[in-house]
N, C-alpha and C positions, 0 to 999 in steps of 0.2 A: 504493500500500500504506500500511498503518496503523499507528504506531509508536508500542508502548507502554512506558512506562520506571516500571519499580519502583523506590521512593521512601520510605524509612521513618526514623524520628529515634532507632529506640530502638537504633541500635549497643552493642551492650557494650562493646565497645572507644574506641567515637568519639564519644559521643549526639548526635545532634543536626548529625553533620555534614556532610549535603546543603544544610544551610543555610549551614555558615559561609562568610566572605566572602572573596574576593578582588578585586584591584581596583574595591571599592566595590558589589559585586555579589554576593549567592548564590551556590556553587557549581551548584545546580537549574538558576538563571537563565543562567550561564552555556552549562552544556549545553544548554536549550532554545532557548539562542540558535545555535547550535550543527549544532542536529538541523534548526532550520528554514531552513537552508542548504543540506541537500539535496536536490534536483532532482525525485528522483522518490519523496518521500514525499507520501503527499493531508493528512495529520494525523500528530499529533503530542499523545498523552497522558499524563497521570500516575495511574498505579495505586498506591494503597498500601492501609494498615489501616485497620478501623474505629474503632480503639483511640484512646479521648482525647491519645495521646502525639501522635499524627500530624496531630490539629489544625490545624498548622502547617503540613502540607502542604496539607492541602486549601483554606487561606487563601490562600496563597501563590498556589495556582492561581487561586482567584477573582483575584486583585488583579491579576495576569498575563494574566487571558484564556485560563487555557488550562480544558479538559474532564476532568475526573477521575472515577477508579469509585475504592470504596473497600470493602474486601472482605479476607478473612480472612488475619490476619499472618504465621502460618507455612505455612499450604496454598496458596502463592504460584503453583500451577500452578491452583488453583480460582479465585484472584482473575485470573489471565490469562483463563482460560477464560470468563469470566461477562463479563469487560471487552469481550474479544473478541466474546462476541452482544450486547452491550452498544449497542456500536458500530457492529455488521453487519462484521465485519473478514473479510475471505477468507483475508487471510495475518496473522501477527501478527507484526512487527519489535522482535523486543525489545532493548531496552539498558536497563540497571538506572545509579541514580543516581551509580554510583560509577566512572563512566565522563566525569568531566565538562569532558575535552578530547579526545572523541571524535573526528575527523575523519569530516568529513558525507562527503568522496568515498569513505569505506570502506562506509558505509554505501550511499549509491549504488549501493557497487559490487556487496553485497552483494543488493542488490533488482534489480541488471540480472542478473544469476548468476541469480537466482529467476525470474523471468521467464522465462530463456531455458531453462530446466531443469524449467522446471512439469512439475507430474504425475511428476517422476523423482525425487523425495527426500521426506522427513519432516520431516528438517531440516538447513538449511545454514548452517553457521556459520564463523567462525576461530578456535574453541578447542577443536578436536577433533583434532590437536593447536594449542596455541597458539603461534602464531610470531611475531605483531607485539608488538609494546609490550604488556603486559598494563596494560590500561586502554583497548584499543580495540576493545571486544567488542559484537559484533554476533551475531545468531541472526535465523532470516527459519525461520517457521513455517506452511505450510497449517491453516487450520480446522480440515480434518477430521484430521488427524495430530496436532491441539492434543486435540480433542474424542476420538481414541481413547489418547491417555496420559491424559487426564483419567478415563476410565473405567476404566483397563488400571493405573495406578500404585499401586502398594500401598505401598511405605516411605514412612515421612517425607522420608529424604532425596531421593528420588526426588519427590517433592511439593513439599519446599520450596524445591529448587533447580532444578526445572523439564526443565532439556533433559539430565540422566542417563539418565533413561526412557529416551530413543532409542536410546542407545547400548548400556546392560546391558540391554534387553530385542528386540535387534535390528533396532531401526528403520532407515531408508534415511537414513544421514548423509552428507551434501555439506560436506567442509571445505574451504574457500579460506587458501591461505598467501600469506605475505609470501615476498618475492625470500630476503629473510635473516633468521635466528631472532634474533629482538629480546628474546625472554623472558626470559630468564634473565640479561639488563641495563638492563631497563629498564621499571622498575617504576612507572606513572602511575598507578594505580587509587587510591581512597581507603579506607582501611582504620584506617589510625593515624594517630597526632598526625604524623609524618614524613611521612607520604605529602602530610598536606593542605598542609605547610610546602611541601615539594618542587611541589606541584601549583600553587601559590600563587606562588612565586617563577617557576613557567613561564609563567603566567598573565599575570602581572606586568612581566615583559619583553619584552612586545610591546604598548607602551602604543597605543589605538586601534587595535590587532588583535585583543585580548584573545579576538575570541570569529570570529577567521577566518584566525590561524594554521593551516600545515597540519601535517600528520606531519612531511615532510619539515623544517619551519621548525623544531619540536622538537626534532628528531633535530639538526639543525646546532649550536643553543643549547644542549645539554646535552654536545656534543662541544666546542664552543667553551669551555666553563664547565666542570669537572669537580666543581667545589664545587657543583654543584646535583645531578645523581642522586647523588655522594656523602650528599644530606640525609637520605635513606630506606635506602641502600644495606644496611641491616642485617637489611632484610625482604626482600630479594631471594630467588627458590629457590636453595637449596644444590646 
């Protein structure tokens, strides 16, 4: 399966911050390092905007080696879509760039679940409800379940944030949980100046793992440390 990851600079909150650094590395770079540790992905892409701010992305990628589409910045289910025949994709594995210590065996896990369940869902995710870490978000989509919310979605919201459609409009949802709800302590995603500190400092303390730590190695480090999820702890859900 083919794993596309949404990728853009223009945060209002953050600009610019799929780029910034940790341990001497992009946060992007990191993740790509990342995603290409798992098993049973064939590729591994970056989709974002056409828009001059995103430049940066698509550099990035040439200097990386990696393949990019580049397609319209808030109809983010259209830029999937086009990515996806782009590519010849059958399934679309998506993680967005604000994910950038994913663990690659969720993802695995999440393409052997697909596999084994083809033809019985729309879409399968772990944020329907979310129970791991929020920051370890994975979705695993059929084409043709892409290609009928692409034709079938009418809000913005529903458009710009991609897998709503399934759910407000009855599609066949497959959600996979964690053993134990992580969410509502343990906040990795990249949003604000805190999160990238916090993301930064996890990164960081696995000098020469940076980019093959796993969840569990997380999870002990921030148990071990309580001054690190303390960094962001103010964005946590209420």
């Amino acid at each position: 399966m083919q794993c596309f990851v949404q990728a853009r600079m223009g945060s209002s909150r953050l600009p610019g911050k799929v780029l910034m650094e940790a341990a001497g590395k992009p946060l992007l770079t990191h993740l790509f390092e990342r995603l290409r540790r798992a098993e049973l992905l064939d590729a591994v892409y970056v989709i974002t905007s056409a828009l001059p701010q995103d430049d940066p992305i698509a550099e990035w990628a040439v200097a990386n080696g990696v393949e990019s589409y580049r397609g319209s910045e808030h109809d983010v289910l259209d830029r999937y879509y086009r990515a996806a025949q782009r590519f010849g994709a059958d399934h679309v594995v998506r993680v967005t760039a604000d994910c950038p210590i994913i663990d690659p065996a969720i993802v695995d896990n999440a393409v052997r679940l697909a596999r084994q369940e083809a033809g019985s869902f729309d879409l399968l995710t772990n944020r329907h409800p979310i129970t791991f870490p929020d920051g370890m978000d994975v979705d695993v989509i059929p084409f043709a379940s892409l290609e009928r919310a692409w034709h079938e979605a009418r809000t913005s919201f529903q458009r710009e944030h991609v897998i709503p459609f399934f759910w407000e409009e009855g599609q066949r949802v497959r959600n996979f949980e964690s053993a134990i709800n992580y969410f509502r302590t343990h906040r990795w995603t990249l949003d604000y100046r805190e999160d990238y500190h916090l993301l930064k400092a996890i990164i960081e303390a696995f000098p020469g793992r940076e980019d093959s730590f796993t969840l569990q190695d997380a999870l002990d480090l921030v148990a071990a440390n309580p001054a690190i999820p303390a960094i962001n702890a103010m964005h946590l859900p209420g």
